[in-house]
Structures are given as C-alpha cells and as structure tokens.
Phi, psi and omega in degrees: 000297118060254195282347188288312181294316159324295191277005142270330159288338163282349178272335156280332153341277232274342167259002175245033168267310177277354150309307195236014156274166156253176190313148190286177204251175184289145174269086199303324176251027142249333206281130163306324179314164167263174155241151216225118202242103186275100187267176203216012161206164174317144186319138191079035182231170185320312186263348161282317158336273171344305197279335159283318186291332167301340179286332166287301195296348170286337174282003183235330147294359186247002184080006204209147190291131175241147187225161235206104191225127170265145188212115207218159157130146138087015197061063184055353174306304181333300185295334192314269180319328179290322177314299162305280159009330166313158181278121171262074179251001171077025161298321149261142202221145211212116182247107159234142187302159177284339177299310192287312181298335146325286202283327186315319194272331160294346190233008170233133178283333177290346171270111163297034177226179169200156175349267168341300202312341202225163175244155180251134163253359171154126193299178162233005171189150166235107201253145144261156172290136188238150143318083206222151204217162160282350167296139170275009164238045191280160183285157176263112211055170184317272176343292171271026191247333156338287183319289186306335165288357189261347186258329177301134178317300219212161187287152192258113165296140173226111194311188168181177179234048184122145183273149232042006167293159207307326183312271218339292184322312196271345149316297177327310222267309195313312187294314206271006159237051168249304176109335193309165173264132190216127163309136188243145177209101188267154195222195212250338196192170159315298189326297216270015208253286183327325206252357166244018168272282179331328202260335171097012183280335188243115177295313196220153169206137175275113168261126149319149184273320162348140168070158178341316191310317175290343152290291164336324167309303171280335178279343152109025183245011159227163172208113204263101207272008161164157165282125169293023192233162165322284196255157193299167156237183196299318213257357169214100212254326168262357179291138145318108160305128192327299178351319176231047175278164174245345176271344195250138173238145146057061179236092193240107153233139172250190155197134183254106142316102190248180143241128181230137206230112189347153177292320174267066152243168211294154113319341161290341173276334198284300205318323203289326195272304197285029160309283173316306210257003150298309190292359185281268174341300131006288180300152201301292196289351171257350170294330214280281173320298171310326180265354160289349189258015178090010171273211188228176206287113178219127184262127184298146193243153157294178187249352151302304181315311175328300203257354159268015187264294183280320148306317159285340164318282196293313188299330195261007160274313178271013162277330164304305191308313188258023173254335185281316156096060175302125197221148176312156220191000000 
C-alpha cells in the first residue's frame, strides 16, 4: 500500500510538473518547423540580398528549411513590430539594419517599441552610401550639386525607404548644412526607390553602395554624384567624397544590415545562431560574394563585439536624431 501511494503522489508530482514547466526550447535538427528569416524591406535591396545569399548555408547548418518572408514598410518598422509579437524562441528571425532599428523608434509614433527590445546576432554586410541620381549629366560632387540646387526652378526629391530612416537621416544632415531646399519622398524599400530614379520620376537617393547599386552604377543606369564618407573608395575611385565638400563637416555614414532577435529569447539560441550565422558570414564564398557587391570588409565578430557594435550604433544615432531635433512624426 506504501509504494502504491509513493508512487501516485510522484505521478502527480510528475504531471503537475509538466503542466506548469515550460516548453521545451526547439531543437533545429529535430524540430520540423521552418525558420523564418523576417526581412523588413523589399524584395532586391541591400538587405534582403544579403539575406538570401545567408539562406542556403543557414539551412544546411540548421538542418532545416529556411524561408525568406518580405515585410517592406514604414523604414522597416512595420516588419519590427510584427516580429516582436513573434514567440522569441528563434524560430523567427528579423533582418534590419542597425541604423533603422535606432531611428525608427525615435522618428515614428507609430513604432511602438525601442532600440533595446531587439538584440543583434551578426551583421552580414556593412556598405557605405553613395549618392545617386538617373540624370545622365548629373554634377560632380556636394559642392555641385549644392549649386545646382540652388539654381534649380523647383526643389530636388530626395528618395528615402521611410521617415527616419539612413537616407532620410542623411538627407537632413545634407539640408541642415548646406541650406538647399529638398522634398523628402519616402518608399517601402530600395527596389521601388531605384526604379523611380531610373525612370526619372526621383531626382536623388542616398543607396547603400551594396547590392545591385554598384553594378548599375557601372552599367550607366545610375550615375553617382558623390561617397557619404571622408574619403573616396575602392570600389568607386572616381566618385567624389563627402570629404571633400567645403560645405560639409564629419558627413560619414555606413549602413549594416543583421540579423536580430527579441531580447528576451534564450541565451543557448542566440549562441547557437550566431555560431552559425558568424561562420556564414565568415566564409571564403560568402567573402567572396560581399566584395563583389560593393561592400566594405567584415570579419566574423564575437557576440561581445556584436553587442559593442550595436551600442555604438544606438549612442551615435541618437546623438544625430537630436542634434537634427529629430521627433516621432
């Protein structure tokens, strides 16, 4: 009688243990489920790129079908938001820029979130911006492109993938230390940013160098009126640097594209993904690939580096938002 009564009070132990633990967390080469790589702007842009050349080897290191879901909107907020809302068990995975995940929340009311809410698990490219337009004579550099605006009949649209978003930001810094007068014209993503440069409907757009833009670039269907950096770069040698305007000081921006994951998800999952998705990153053929596409040098990082990257991130976007007196909209 005893052991009968022992052993029914541990089989209820043992069910109201499993009532009231919690779910186990997934196991990616047991788990059936997909991963789900949540991009947060449109198909073809720097960061959607990006996410597709990461998708196959992530998926043969995680054992598991990965799928590539576009959330265009809002600078990526829209995908932000959704995301969070996500189980943050690391099923879903959310790719933004680090820039956008700073500003977004400072220049939109509608984003409901902040900087903090999300964690990084590795960039996968880092690009600078170049300037760029569909005129087939557009001016050579800042300086002159200054001139021409001050002389142009009507104000020059300047593209963006949202407001607060990096275009946006570097458009700003361009209006407040110049003076030109400028249309801000905001779009859902790169693609559909591009295709009204080309068509001539968009005078300018500050682009990640990233991604398609430097091919076009060379192929004569963009023509590129200046670097957003001190000094020129490699991959485009004859463009003019920000650097060497007389109207601009300290007019530098890069923009990094990640992957990142609710704050709260596990620490045994973020280690497992950035494992992965460093050793991705890494690699001879994904090396390969990033320097053919116009970006600049990244090196698989720690998940220390990762999150001092992104701390450098936040303070210097929000010393920009509030030196511009950048406000939710």
């Amino acid at each position: 009688m005893t052991n009968r009564n022992s052993l029914s009070r541990r089989s209820a132990v043992q069910t109201l243990a499993a009532l009231f633990s919690p779910p186990a967390l997934p196991s990616w080469s047991q788990s059936a489920r997909s991963i789900s790589l949540k991009v947060a702007y449109s198909a073809g842009g720097p960061a959607d790129t990006a996410a597709r050349q990461m998708q196959v080897p992530l998926q043969a290191a995680l054992e598991q079908t990965v799928i590539v879901e576009n959330a265009p909107g809002a600078g990526g907020s829209l995908a932000t938001m959704a995301y969070l809302a996500t189980p943050p068990n690391g099923t879903t995975l959310l790719v933004l820029t680090g820039n956008d995940a700073v500003l977004n929340p400072l220049s939109l009311s509608s984003a409901k979130y902040r900087s903090e809410h999300l964690r990084p698990i590795h960039p996968l490219i880092v690009s600078e911006f170049v300037l760029v337009t569909g005129n087939p004579q557009p001016p050579s550099g800042i300086d002159a492109l200054v001139a021409h605006a001050k002389a142009a009949p009507k104000e020059l649209s300047f593209g963006n993938w949202g407001i607060g978003s990096s275009p946006h930001l570097i458009t700003e810094d361009l209006r407040a230390q110049t003076g030109i007068k400028l249309l801000d014209v905001p779009y859902k993503g790169v693609a559909p940013m591009v295709q009204d440069l080309i068509g001539r409907q968009l005078d300018y757009a500050f682009l990640p160098l990233a991604g398609t833009t430097q091919g076009m670039i060379e192929s004569g269907k963009l023509k590129a009126v200046a670097m957003a950096s001190p000094t020129r770069t490699v991959n485009l040698p004859d463009v003019p640097a920000a650097g060497e305007s007389k109207l601009l000081k300290g007019f530098d921006y890069t923009v990094w594209p990640g992957v990142f994951v609710h704050a709260a998800t596990p620490e045994a999952v973020v280690k497992k993904l950035h494992q992965h998705i460093s050793t991705i990153v890494g690699s001879a053929a994904y090396q390969k690939w990033s320097r053919e596409t116009g970006n600049k040098s990244l090196s698989a990082m720690s998940l220390n580096e990762v999150t001092a990257l992104y701390a450098s991130e936040q303070s210097r976007s929000k010393r920009l938002a509030a030196a511009m007196k950048l406000a939710p909209q």
